[in-house]
N, CA, C and O atoms as a MOPAC input file, in Angstrom:
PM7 MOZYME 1SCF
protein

 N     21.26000 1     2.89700 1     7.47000 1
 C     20.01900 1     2.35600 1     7.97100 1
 C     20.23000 1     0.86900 1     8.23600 1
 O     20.68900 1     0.03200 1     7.45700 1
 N     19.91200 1     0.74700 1     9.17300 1
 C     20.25400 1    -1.03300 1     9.82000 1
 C     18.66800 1    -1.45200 1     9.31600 1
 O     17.58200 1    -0.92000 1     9.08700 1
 N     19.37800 1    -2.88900 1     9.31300 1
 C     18.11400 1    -3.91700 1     8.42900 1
 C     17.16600 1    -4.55600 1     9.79600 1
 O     17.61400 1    -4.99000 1    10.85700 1
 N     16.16400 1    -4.48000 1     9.49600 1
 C     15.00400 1    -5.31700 1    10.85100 1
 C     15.60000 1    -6.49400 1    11.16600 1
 O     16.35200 1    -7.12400 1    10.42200 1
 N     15.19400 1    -6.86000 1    12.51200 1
 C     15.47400 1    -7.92100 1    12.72500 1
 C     15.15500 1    -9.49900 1    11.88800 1
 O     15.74500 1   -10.57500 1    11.78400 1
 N     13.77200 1    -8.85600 1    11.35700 1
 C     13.52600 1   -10.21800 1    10.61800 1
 C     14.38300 1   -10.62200 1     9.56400 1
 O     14.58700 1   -11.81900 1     9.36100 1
 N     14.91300 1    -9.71500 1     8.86000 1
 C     15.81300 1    -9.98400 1     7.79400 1
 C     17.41300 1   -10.48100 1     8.39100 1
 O     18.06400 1   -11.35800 1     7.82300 1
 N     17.76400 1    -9.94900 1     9.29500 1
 C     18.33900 1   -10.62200 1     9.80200 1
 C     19.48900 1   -11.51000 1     9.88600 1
 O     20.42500 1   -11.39500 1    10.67600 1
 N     19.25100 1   -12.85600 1     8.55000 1
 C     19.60400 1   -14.34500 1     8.92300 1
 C     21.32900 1   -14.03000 1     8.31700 1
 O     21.74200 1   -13.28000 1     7.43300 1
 N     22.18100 1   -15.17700 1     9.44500 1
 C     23.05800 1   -15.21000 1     9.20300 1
 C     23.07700 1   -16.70800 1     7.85600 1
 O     21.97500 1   -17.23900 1     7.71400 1
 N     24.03100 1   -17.18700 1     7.13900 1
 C     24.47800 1   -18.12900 1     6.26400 1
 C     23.78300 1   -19.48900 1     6.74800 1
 O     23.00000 1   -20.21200 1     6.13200 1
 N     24.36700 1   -19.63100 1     8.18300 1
 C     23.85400 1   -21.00500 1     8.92900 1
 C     22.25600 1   -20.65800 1     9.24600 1
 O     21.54100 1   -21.65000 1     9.10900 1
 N     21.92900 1   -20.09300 1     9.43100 1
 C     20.31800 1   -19.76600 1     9.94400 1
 C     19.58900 1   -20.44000 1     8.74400 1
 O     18.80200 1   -21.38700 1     8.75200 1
 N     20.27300 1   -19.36700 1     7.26200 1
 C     18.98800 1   -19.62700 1     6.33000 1
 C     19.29100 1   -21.19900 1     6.21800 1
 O     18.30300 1   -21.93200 1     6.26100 1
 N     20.75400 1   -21.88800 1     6.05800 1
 C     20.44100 1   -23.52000 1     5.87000 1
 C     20.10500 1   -23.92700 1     6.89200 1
 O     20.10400 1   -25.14300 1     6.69800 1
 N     19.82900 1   -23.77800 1     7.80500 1
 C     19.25500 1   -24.49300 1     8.56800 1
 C     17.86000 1   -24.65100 1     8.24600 1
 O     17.27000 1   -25.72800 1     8.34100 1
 N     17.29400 1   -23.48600 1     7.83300 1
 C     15.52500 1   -23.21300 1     7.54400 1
 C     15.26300 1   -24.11400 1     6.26800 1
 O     14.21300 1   -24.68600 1     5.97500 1
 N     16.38900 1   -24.10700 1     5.61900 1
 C     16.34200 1   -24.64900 1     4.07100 1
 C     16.25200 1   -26.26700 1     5.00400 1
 O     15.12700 1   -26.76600 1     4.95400 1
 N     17.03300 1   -26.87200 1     5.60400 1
 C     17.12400 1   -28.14600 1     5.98300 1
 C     15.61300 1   -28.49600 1     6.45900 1
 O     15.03000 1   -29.46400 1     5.97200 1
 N     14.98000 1   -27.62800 1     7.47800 1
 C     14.01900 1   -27.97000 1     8.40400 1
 C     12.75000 1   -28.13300 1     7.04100 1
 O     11.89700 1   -29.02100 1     7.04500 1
 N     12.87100 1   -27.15900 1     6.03800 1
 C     11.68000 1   -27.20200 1     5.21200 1
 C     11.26200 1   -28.20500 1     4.67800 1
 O     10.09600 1   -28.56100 1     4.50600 1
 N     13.13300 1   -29.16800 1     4.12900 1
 C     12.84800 1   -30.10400 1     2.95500 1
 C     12.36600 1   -31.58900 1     3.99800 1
 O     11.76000 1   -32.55100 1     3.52700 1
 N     12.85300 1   -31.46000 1     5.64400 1
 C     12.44400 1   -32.63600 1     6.32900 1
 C     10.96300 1   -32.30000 1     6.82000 1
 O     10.62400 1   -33.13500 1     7.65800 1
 N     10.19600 1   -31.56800 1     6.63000 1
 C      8.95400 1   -31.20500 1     6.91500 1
 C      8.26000 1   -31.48700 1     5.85700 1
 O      7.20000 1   -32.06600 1     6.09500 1
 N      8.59600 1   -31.18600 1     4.31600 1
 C      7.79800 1   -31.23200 1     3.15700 1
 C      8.24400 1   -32.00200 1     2.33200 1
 O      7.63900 1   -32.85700 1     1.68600 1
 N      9.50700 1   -31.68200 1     2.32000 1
 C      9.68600 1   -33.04800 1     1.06300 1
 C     10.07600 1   -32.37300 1    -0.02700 1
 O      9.62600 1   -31.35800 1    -0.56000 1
 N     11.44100 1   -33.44300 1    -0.41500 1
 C     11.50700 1   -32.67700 1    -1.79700 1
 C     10.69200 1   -32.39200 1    -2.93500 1
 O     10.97300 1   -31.53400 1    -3.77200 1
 N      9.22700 1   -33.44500 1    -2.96800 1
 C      8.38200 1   -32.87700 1    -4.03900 1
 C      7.54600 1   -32.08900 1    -3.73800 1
 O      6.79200 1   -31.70100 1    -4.63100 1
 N      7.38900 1   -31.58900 1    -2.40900 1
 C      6.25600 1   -30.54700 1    -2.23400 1
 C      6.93200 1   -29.00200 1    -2.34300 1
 O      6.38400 1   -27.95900 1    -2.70000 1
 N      8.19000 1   -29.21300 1    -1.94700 1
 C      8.61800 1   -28.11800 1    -2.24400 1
 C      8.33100 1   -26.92400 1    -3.52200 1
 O      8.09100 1   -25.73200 1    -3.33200 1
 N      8.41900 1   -27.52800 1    -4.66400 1
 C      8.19400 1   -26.29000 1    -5.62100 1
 C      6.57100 1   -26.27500 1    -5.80500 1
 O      6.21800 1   -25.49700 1    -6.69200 1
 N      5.49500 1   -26.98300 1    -5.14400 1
 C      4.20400 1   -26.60200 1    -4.95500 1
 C      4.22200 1   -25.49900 1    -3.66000 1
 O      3.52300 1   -24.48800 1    -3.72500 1
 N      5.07400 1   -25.77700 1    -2.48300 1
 C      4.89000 1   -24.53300 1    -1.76800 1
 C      5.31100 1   -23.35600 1    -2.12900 1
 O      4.74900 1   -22.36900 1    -1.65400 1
 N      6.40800 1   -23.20500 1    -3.06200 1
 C      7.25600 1   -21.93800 1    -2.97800 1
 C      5.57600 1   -21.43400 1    -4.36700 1
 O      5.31600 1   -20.24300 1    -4.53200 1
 N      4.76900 1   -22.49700 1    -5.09200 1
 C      3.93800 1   -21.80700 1    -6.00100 1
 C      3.23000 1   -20.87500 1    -4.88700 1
 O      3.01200 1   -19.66400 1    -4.89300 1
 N      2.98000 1   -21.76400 1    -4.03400 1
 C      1.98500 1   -21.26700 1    -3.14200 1
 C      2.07700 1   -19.95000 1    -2.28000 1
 O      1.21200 1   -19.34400 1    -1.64800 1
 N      3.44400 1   -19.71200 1    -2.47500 1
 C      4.07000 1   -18.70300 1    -1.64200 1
 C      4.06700 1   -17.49200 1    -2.59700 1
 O      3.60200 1   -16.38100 1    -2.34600 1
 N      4.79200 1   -17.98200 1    -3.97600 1
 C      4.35500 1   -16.57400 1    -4.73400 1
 C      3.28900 1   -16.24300 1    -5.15000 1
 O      3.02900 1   -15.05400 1    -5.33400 1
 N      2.10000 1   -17.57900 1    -5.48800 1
 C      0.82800 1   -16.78000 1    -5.60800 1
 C      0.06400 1   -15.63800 1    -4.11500 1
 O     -0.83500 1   -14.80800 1    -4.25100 1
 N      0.72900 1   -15.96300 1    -2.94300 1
 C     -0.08600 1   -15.32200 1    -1.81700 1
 C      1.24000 1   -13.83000 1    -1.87400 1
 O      0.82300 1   -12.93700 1    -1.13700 1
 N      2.19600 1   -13.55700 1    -2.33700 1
 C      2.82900 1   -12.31600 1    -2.40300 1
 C      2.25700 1   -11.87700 1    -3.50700 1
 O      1.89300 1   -10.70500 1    -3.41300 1
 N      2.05200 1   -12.36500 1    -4.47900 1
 C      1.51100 1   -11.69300 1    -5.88600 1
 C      0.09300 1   -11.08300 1    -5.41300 1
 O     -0.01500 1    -9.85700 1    -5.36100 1
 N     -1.02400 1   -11.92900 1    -5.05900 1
 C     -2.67900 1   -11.61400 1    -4.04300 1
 C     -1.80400 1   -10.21400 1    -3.20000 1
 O     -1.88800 1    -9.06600 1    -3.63600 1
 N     -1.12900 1   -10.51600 1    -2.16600 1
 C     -0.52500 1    -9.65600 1    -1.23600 1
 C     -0.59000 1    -8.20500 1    -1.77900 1
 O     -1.26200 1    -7.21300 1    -1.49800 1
 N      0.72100 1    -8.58900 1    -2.97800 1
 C      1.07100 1    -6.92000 1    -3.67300 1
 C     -0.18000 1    -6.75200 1    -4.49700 1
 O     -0.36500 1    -5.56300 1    -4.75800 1
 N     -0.85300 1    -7.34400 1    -4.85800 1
 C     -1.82100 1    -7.07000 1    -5.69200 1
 C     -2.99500 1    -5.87800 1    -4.85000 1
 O     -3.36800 1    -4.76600 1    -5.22500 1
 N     -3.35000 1    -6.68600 1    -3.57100 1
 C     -4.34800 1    -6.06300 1    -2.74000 1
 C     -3.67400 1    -3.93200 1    -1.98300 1
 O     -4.29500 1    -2.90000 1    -1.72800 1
 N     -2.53400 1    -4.23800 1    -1.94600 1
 C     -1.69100 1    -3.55200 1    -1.35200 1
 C     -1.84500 1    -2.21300 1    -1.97400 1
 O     -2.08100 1    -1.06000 1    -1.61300 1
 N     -1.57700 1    -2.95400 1    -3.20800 1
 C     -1.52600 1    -1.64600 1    -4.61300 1
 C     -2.79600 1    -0.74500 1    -4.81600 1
 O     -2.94800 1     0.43900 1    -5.11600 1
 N     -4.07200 1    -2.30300 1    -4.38700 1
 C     -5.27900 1    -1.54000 1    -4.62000 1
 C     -5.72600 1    -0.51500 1    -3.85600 1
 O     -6.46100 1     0.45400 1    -4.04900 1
 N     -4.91300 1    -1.09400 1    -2.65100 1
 C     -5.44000 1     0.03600 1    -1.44900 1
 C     -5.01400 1     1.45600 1    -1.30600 1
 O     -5.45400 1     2.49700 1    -0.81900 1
 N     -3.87900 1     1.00400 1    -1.99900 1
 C     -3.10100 1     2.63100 1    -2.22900 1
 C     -3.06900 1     3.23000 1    -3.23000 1
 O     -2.36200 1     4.23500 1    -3.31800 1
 N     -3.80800 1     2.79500 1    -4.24600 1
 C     -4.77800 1     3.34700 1    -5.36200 1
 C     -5.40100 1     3.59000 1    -4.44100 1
 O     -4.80400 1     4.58200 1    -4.02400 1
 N     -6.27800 1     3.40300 1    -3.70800 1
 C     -7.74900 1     4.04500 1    -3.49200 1
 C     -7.75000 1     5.28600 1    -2.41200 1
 O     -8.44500 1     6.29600 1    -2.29500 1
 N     -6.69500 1     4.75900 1    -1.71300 1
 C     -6.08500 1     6.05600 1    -0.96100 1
 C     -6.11800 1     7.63200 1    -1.31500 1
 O     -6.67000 1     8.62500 1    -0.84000 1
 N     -5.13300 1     7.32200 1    -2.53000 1
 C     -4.52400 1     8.37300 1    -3.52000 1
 C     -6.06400 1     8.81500 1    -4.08800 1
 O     -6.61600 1     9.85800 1    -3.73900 1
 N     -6.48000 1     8.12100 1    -4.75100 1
 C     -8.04400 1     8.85000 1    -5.00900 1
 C     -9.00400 1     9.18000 1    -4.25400 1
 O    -10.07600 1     9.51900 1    -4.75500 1
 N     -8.82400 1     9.15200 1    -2.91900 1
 C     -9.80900 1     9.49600 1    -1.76900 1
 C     -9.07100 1    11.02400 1    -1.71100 1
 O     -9.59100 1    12.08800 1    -2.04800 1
 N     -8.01300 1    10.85900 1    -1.30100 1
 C     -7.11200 1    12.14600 1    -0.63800 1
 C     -7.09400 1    13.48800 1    -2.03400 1
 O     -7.08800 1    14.70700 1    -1.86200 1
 N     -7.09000 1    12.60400 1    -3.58300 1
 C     -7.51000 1    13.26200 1    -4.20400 1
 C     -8.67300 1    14.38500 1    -4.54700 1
 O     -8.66100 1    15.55500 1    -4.93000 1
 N     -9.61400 1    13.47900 1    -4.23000 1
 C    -11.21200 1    14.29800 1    -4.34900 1
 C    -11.42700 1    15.14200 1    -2.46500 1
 O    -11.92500 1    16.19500 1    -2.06600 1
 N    -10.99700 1    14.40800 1    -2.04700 1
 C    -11.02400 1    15.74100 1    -1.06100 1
 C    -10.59700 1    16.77700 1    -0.81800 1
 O    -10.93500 1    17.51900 1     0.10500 1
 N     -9.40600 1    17.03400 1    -2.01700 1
 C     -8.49000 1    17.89300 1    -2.17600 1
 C     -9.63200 1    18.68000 1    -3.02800 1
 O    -10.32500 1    19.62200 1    -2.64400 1
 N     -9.63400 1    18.06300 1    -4.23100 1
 C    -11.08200 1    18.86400 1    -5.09100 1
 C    -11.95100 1    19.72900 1    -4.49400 1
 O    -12.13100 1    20.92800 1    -4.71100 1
 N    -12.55800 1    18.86000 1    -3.58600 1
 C    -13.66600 1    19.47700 1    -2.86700 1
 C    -12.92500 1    20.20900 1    -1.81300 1
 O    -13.99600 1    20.80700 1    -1.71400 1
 N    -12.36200 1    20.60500 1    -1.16800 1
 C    -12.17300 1    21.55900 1    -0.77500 1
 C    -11.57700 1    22.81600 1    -1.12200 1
 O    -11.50100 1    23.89000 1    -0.52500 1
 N    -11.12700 1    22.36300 1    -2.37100 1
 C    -10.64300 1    23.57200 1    -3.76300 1
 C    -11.88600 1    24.00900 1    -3.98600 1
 O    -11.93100 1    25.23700 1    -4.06100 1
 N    -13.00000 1    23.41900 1    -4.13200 1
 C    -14.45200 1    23.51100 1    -4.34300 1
 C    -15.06800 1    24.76100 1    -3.37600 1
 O    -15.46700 1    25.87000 1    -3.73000 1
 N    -15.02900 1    24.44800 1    -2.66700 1
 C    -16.11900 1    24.75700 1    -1.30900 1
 C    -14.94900 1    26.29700 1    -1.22100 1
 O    -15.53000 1    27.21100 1    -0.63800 1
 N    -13.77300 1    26.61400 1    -1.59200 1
 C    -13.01500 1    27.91500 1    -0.89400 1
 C    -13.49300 1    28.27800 1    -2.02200 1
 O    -14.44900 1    28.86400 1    -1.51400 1
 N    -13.67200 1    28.45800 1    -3.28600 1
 C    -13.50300 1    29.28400 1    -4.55700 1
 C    -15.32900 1    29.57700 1    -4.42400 1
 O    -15.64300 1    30.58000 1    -5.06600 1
 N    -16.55000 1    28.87500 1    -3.70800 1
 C    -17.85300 1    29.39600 1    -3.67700 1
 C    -17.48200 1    29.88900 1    -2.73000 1
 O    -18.49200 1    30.49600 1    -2.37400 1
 N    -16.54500 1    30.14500 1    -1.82900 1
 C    -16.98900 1    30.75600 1    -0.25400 1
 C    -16.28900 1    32.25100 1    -1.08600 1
 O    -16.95900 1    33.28200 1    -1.01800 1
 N    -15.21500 1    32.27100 1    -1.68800 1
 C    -14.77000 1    33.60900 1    -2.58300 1
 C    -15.64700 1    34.08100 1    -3.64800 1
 O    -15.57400 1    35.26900 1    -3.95800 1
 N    -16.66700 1    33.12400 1    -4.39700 1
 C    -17.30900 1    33.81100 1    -5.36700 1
 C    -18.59800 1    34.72200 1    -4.17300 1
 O    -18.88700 1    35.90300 1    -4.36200 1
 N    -19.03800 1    34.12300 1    -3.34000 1
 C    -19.85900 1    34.55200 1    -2.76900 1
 C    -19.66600 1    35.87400 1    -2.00000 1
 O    -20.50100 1    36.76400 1    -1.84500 1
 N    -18.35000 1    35.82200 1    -1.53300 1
 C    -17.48300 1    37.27000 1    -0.69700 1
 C    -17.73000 1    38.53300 1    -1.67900 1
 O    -18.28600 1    39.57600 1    -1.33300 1
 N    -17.15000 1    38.21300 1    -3.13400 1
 C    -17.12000 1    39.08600 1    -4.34700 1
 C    -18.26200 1    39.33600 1    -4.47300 1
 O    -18.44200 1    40.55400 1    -4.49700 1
 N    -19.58700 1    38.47900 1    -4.61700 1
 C    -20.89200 1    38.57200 1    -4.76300 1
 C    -21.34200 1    39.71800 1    -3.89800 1
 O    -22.09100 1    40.60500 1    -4.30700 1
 N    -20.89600 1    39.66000 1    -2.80600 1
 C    -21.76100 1    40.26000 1    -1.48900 1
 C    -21.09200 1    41.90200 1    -1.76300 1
 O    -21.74300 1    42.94600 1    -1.72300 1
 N    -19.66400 1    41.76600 1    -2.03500 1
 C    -18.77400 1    43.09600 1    -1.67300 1
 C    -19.29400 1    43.97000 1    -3.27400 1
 O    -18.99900 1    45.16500 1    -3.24900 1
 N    -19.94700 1    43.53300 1    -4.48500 1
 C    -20.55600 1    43.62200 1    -5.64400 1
 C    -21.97300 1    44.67300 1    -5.20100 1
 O    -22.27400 1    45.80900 1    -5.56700 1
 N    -22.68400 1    43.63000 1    -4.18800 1
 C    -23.95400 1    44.34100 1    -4.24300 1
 C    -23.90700 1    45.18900 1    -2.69100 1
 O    -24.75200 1    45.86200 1    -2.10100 1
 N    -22.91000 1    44.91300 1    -2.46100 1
 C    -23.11600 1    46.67200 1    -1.44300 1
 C    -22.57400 1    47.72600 1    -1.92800 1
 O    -22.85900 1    48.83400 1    -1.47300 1
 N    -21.56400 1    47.53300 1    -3.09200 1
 C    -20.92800 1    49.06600 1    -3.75000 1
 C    -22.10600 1    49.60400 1    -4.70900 1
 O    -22.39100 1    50.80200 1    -4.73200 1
 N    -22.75500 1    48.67000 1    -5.48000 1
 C    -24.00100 1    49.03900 1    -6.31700 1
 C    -25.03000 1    50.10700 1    -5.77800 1
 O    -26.02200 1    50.40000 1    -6.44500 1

């Protein structure tokens, strides 16, 4: 399996990005951005997770309910095939 393009970077690419960051920010802002960067992946995976929790429990109960709704549509068949042999 080949890697996306975004991932990508050759040796010189990533220093180069590393160079452009520290003349843009500065060496003291730096470890306030990278905070800033893992608090918005941490929010990120956090939200991500929730959603696919909620997924999984949607797809769940509809599974229910339609386990639901076949086992009255069979009690009712039995019901019916009950009171015409009677």
């Amino acid at each position: 399996m080949s890697m996306p393009l975004l991932f990508s970077f050759s040796g010189g690419e990533i220093i180069l990005v590393v160079v452009v960051v520290l003349l843009l920010f500065g060496s003291d802002k730096i470890p306030e951005l990278m905070r800033g960067v893992g608090k918005f992946m941490r929010d990120f995976n956090n939200a991500k997770a929730t959603v696919q929790r909620e997924l999984r429990e949607g797809m769940r109960e509809a599974e229910l309910e339609e386990r639901r709704k076949k086992e009255e549509e069979r009690l009712k068949e039995e019901k019916i095939k009950a009171n015409g042999e009677a």
